[in-house]
N, C-alpha and C positions, 0 to 999 in steps of 0.2 A: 572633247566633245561635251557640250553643255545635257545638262540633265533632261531638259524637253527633247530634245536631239536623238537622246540615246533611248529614250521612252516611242519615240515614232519608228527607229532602224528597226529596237526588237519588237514592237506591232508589227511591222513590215513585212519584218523575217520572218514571223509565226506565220503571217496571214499569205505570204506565198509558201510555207511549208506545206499550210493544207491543200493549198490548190495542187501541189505537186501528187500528194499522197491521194486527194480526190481524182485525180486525170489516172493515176497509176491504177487504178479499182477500176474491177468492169464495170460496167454499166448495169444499173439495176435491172431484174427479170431476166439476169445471162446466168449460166449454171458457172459457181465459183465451189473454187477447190481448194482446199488446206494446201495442195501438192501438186504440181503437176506431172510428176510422175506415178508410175502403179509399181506393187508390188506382185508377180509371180508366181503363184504355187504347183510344185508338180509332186506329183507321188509318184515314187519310187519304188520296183522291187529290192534294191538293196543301197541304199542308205551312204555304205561306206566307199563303194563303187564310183558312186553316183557324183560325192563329195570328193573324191579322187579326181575323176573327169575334170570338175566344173573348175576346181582350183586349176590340178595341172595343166588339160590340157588346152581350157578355154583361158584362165586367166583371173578368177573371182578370188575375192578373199572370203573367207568366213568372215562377221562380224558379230556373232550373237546366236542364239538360241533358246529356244521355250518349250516348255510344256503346255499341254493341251490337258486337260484333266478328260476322262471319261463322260462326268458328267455335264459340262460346257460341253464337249465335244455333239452329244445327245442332245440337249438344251438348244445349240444353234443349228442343229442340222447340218455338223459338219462329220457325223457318222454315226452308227449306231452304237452310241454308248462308248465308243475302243477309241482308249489315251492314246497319244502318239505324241513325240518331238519334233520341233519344228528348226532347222540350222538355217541360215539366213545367212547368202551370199551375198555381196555387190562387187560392181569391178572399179571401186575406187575406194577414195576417202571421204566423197562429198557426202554431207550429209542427206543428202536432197536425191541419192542418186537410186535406179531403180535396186528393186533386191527382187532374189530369187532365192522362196522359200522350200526347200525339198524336204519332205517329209516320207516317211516309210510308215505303214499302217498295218501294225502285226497280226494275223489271225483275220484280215478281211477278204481274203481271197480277190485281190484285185486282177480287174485282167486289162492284157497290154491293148493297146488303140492300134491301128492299122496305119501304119506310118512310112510304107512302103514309098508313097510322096506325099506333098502336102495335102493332094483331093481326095485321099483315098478314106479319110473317116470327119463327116462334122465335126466342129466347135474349132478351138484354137489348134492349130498344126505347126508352127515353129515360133522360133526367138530368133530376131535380126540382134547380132550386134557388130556395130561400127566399129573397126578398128584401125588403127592411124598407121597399118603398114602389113598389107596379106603375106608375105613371105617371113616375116618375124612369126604372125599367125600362123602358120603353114608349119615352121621348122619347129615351134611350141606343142603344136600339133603330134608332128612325126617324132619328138623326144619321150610322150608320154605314150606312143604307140597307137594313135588314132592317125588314120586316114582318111582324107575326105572321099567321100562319093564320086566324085568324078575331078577331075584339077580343073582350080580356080577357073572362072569362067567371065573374060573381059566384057563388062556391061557398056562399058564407052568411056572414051577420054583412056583416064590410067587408075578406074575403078574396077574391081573384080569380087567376086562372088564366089565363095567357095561355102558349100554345106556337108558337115559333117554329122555324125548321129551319135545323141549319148549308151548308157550304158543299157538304157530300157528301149532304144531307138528315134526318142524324139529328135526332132529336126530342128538344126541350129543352122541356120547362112552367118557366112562370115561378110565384112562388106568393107573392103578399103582400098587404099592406092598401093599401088608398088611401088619400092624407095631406090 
């Protein structure tokens, strides 16, 4: 390839690169996100329970954990002044993938939400997770000693829905095919 030749391909190259990278960007005045996923947080009466559940009988890995200092904590208005640690689940490897942060908050007298079904108290009321096979779910389930609420419940085709409750009661649907 002669030297002008090779000077026009990599012009080319660049100049469809941006257009790619340009089309891949929303469109200005649209709300952009670092992430498209969110992270999680639930407080927990007991911490070690809780992290039992989510591993065994849902499926999460721990990846991580932090401190919250007392004072941050006061600072942002994420309690009154009372440190707490935060363990950080997700149910993969991906980097990108949602996490569920449980946290235990010693000496705040938290109290539990009404979680009898999902209508029974405002704000957010369960965690959907997808899973690629409800009877693997199911027998995951019945190994760590959790039962679901009622048995899976055929949504249509050969999806089902199974909800079970963690250690504090929160409500989990499970949501996959039968294999």
């Amino acid at each position: 390839m002669k030297k002008h030749q090779m000077h026009v391909f990599i012009a080319a190259s660049v100049i469809a690169g941006v257009f790619v990278l340009a089309a891949a960007r929303p469109e200005s005045g649209t709300a952009e996100f670092s992430r498209t996923t969110i992270d999680l947080g639930v407080v927990v009466s007991d911490v070690e329970k809780a992290a039992k559940f989510y591993t065994g009988a849902i499926g999460f890995q721990q990846v991580g954990s932090f401190d919250v200092a007392g004072q941050m904590a006061g600072d942002t208005g994420l309690t009154d002044n009372r440190p707490f640690q935060v363990r950080v689940f997700a149910l993969g490897n991906d980097p990108v993938a949602t996490k569920l942060k449980i946290m235990e908050v010693p000496g705040a007298g938290s109290k539990k939400v009404d979680n009898q079904y999902i209508s029974s108290s405002l704000g957010f009321s369960y965690l959907t997770i997808m899973v690629s096979n409800i009877d693997k779910a199911m027998a995951r389930l019945a190994r760590n000693g959790v039962a679901p609420v009622k048995p899976p419940y055929q949504l249509g085709g050969n999806n089902y829905l199974a909800l079970v409750k963690d250690p504090d009661g929160n409500i989990i649907e499970l949501i996959g095919p039968k294999q």
